[in-house]
N, C-alpha and C positions, 0 to 999 in steps of 0.2 A: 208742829213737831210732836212727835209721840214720846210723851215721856219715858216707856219700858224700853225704848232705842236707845233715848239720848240721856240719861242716866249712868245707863254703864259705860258710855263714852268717855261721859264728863271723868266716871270714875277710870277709867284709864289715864285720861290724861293727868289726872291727877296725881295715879301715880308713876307714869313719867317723868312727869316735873319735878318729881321729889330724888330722882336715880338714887336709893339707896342698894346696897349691894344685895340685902336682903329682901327687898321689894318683888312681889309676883303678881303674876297678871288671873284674873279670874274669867276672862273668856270662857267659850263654850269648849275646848279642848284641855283633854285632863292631864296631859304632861307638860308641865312648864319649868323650865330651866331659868336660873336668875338674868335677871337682865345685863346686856353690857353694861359695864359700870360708866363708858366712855360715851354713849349714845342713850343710855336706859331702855332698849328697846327687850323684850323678852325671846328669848327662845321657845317658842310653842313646837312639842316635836307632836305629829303627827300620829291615829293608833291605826291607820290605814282605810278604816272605814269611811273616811271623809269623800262628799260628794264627790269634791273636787278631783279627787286619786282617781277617780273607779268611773267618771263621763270622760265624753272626748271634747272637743272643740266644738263640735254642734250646737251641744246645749248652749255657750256662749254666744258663738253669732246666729241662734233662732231668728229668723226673720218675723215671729210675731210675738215674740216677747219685750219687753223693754225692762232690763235688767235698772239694777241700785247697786252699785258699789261704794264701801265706805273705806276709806284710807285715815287710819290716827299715827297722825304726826307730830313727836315730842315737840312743843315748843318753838327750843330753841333751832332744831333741825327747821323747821318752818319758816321763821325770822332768816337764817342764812341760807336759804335758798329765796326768799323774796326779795332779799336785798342784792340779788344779781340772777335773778332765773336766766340769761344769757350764757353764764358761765358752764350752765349743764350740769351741774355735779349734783352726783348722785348724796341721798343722806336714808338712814333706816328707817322704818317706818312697818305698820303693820296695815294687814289689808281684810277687811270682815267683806264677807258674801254670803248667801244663803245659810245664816248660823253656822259657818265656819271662818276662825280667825285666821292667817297667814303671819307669822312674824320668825324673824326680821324678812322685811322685803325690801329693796334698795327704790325710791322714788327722787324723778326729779324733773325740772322743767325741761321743753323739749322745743325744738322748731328752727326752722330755717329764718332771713328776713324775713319773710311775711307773718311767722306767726306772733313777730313779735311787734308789726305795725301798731302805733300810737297804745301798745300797752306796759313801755318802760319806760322811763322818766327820762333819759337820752335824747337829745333834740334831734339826730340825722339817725333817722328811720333807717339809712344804707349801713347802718353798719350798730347794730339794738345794744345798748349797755340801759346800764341805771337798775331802779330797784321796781317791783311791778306795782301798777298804775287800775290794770284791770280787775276784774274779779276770777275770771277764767284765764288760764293758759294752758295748754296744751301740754301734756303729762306723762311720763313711761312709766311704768312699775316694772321693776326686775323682780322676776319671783325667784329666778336662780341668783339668787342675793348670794354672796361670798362661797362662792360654789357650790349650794345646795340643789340636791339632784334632785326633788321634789317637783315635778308639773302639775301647773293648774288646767284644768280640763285638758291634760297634754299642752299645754303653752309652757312657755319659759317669759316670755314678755307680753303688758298690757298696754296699748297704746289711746290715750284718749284725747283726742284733738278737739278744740277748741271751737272753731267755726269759728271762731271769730270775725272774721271777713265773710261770712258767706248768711245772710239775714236769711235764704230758703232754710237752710240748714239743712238740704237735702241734696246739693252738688255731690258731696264726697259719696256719700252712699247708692246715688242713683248712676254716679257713673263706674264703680266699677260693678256694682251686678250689671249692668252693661255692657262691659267687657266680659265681666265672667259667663252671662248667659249668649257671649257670641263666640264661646270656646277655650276663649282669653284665660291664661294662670292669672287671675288676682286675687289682692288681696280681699277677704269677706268683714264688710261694713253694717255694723247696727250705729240705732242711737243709743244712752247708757246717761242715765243717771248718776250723778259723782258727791259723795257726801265728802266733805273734809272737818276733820274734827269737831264732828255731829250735825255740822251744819250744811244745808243742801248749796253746792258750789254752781251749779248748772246742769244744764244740757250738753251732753259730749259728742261724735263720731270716735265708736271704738271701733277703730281698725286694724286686721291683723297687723302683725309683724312679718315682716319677709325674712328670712330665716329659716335655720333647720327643720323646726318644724312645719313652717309651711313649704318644706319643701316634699317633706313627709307625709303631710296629709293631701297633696297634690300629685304625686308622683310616685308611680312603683319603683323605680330609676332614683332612688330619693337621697341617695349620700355623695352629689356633685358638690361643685362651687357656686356659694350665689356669689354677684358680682353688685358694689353699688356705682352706679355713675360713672361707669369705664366703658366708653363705645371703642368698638373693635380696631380702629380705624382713627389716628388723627386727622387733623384735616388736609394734610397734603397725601392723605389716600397709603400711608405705613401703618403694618403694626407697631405699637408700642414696647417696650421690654418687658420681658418677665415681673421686673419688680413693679414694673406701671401697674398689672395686671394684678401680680401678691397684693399690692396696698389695698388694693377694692374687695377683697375679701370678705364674705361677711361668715363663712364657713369656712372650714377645715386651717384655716389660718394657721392655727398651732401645730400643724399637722407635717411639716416639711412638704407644702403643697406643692401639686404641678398645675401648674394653668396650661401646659397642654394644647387642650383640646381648645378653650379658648384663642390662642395663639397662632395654632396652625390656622385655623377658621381666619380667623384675622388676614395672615398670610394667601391663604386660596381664595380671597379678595379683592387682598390685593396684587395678584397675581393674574384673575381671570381679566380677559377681555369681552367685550361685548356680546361676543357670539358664545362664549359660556358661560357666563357669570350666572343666568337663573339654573343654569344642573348643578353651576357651585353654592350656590343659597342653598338650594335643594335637597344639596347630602347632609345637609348639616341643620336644616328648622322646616319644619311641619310649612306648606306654603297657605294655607287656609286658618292655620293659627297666626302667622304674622300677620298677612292681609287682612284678616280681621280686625285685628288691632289697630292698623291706619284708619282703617274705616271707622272704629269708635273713638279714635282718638281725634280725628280730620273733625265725625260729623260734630264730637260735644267741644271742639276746640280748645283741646287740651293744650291750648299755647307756652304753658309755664313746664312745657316737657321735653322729650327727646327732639321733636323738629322744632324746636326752638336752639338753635346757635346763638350762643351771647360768645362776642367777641371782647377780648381787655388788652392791648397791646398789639395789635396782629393774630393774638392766639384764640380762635375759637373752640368753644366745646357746649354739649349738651346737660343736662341734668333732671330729676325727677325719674329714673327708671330704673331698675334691677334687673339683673342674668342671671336662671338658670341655667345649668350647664349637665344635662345626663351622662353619668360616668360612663355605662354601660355602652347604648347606643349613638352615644357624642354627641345628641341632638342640643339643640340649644333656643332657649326661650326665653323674648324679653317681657319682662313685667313692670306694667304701669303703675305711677306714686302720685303721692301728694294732689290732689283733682281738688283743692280747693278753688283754685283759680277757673277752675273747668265750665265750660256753658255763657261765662262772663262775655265773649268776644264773637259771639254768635251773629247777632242782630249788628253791630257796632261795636267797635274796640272797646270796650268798657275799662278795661285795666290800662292806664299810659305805660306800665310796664313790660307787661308778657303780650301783646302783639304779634303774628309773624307774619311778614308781608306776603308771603308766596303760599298761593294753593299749591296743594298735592301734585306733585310734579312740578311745578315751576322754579325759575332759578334768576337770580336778580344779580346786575352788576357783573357781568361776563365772571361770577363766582371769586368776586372778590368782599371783602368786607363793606358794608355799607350801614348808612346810618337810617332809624326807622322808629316810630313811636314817637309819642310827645316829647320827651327826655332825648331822642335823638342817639337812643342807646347803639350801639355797633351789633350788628350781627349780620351770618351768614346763612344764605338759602341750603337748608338742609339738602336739597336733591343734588348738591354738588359733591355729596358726599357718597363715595362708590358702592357703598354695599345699598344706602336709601334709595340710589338713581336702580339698584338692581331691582326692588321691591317695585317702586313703580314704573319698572318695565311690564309686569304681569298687568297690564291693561287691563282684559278682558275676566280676570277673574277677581280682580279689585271691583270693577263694576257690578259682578254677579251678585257676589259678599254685600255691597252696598245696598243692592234692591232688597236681601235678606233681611237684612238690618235693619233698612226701614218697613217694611213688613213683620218683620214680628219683634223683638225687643224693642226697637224704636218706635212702633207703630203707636200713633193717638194713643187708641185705645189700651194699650201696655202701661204706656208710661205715666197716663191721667190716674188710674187704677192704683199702682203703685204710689205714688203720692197723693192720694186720696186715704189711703191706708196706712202709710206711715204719718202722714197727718196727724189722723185722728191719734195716734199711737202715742204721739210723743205732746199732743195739746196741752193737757194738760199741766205734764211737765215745762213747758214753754210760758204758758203763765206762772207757775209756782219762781219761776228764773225771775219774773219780771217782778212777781210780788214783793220777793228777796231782796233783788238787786237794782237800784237805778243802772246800771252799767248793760242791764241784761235789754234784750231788742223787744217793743212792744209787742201786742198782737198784731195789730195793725200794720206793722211794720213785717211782721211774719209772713203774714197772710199777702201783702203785697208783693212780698218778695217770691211764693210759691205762685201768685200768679204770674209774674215773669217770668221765672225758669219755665213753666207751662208753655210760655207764648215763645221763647227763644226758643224749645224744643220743636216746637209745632214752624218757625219759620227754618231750622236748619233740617227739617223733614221735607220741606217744601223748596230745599233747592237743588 
């Protein structure tokens, strides 16, 4: 550890700990307001010059950089978010990067079940309580902490996921520039070194935020609705209601929103028949951007996503993906999430949970619910669902996109290249984890684990 770093850390925390009313912080930014008295965190105001004001989002997810971010967090803020990271709740907290501080900024523990597998004290892994176990969790930082208009590199939110489950530690990041270099909106993946009050935490997957501004930095069309985990369609082939649609909001929410265009989409869905349903797809999504998407999602077996149906009672539904929605031209674009699970079920169901029994176009159980995977979970065959049977009706240009795919982003040579390169990128960090932490994944264990994804990539190229 370098002492000129972790010094003024210590000395921050120090005086955090102390919250007196008159307490200020001596970071590298020259106006500092007293800290809450409630939190101790300081007010740093900005004199605009800072890096972070004046780049965009590039500089963050540079594909040959590998960034260090350091987050100091008061104490006792620490202690009550450890002793329930499940709960989510946000506490203050400051954020240093390239000699510039951030404070207040809202941080807190993040993740669906899986990100919190065997790392809370809770014995039923289905449903994660207790206090954390691991060393790593999966992280958000709000930089628009209590409404503060300030963006970092243009972001509002940081997201630093764990890996936890994924010993390559290269699933998340090699599948969505996968989808992105086959047209696909996703979100943009590095790796990102994570210090927590001075001390180095691990190796992370910083992954955008879907959100305004990735809607922004993706689309001239950029003041739509994104949507989290509302497909168009329930499973008895209706749209849903307005307010179904409001609740998945992840923009304009506050806004006396219309979902619209959404809606109608839904309806001209479920409206078409057979003989028009791809000119109704048509008007409404790019047909070589969604087809793509099956095709990166089908070849890396993104089973923990949208064709995956988990059923609970009768009712099935999907999870893991995001809708844009373009105000303008009302086009609409699904975007892929969470690929921890991704590339696992290629070779052999590796996961007893995300499994999905039918290939691409196939339909199991005259499209009734059925049971499948070790656990004997319920689920339904995605192609019985009207607008997915519409997508793989386009046979002949599903297949085209595939041969694409496996010739240039998919191809051997692409993908060895790429993880040969983020390899070496992030090595050394990956030892420094292990030096740290008993809890962190050997080399050995690394290295083993990059040569599988290698050989799963190489046999799901091969079929």
């Amino acid at each position: 550890m370098n002492l000129y770093r972790i010094i003024p850390i210590l000395l921050i925390l120090f005086i955090l700990g102390c919250k007196k009313e008159d307490d200020t912080v001596l970071p590298s930014n020259p106006t500092t307001e007293p800290p809450n008295t409630n939190t101790g965190t300081p007010t740093i105001i900005p004199t605009g010059d800072e890096q972070y004001l004046n780049l965009n989002s590039d500089f963050i997810f540079d594909q040959e950089k590998l960034h260090t971010f350091e987050l100091v967090i008061p104490p006792d803020a620490l202690a009550k978010i450890d002793a329930d990271p499940s709960a989510e709740e946000y506490v203050e907290a400051m954020l240093i990067f390239e000699g510039d501080t951030l404070s207040p900024i809202g941080v807190r523990y993040k993740g669906s079940v899986g990100a919190f597998v065997n790392c809370l004290s809770g014995v039923n892994w289905a449903n994660p309580s207790g206090y954390k176990t691991c060393t790593k969790l999966s992280m958000k930082v709000k930089i628009n902490w209590e409404g503060s208009e300030y963006k970092f590199y243009g972001l509002n939110k940081l997201q630093f996921h764990s890996q936890n489950l994924d010993d390559s530690q290269m699933r998340e990041r090699l599948g969505y520039w996968l989808f992105r270099n086959m047209g696909v909106p996703a979100p943009r993946s590095v790796h990102a070194r994570l210090m927590i009050n001075g001390e180095y935490s691990g190796l992370y997957a910083l992954t955008e935020q879907i959100d305004g501004r990735f809607a922004k930095y993706n689309f001239d069309d950029d003041d739509g609705n994104v949507y989290k985990e509302v497909w168009p369609l329930n499973m008895d082939g209706q749209a849903f209601s307005n307010e179904t649609y409001i609740k998945a909001l992840k923009t304009n929410e506050d806004e006396n929103p219309s979902v619209d265009i959404m809606k109608n989409f839904a309806q001209a869905i479920a409206d078409a028949d057979e003989s028009d349903i791809q000119s109704t797809i048509a008007q409404s999504m790019n047909i070589d951007e969604i087809l793509s998407y099956w095709v990166v999602d089908r070849m890396i077996r993104h089973d923990d996503g949208p064709y995956h149906w988990y059923c609970n009672g009768g009712d099935c539904s999907n999870h893991n993906y995001y809708w844009y929605e373009e105000p303008t031209n009302k086009k609409l674009h699904l975007i892929p999430w969470d690929l921890d699970n991704a590339f696992e079920n290629i070779i052999f169901d590796a996961n007893p949970v995300t499994p999905v029994a039918d290939d691409w176009g196939e339909t199991t159980n005259n499209c009734q619910p059925f049971a499948n995977g070790f656990f004997g979970s319920q689920q339904w065959s995605a192609s019985c669902d009207k607008l997915t049977a519409g997508w793989v009706s386009f046979e002949e240009e599903y297949e085209q996109l595939k041969i694409e795919f496996k010739e240039g982003p998919f191809s051997e040579a692409q993908v060895n290249q790429l993880l040969d390169t983020w390899s070496e990128q992030i090595r050394a960090a990956t030892i420094e984890a292990r030096e740290k932490h008993g809890d962190a994944i050997s080399l050995a264990t690394w290295e083993n684990a990059l040569n599988s994804l290698k050989n799963q990539v190489n046999h799901a190229r091969n079929q």
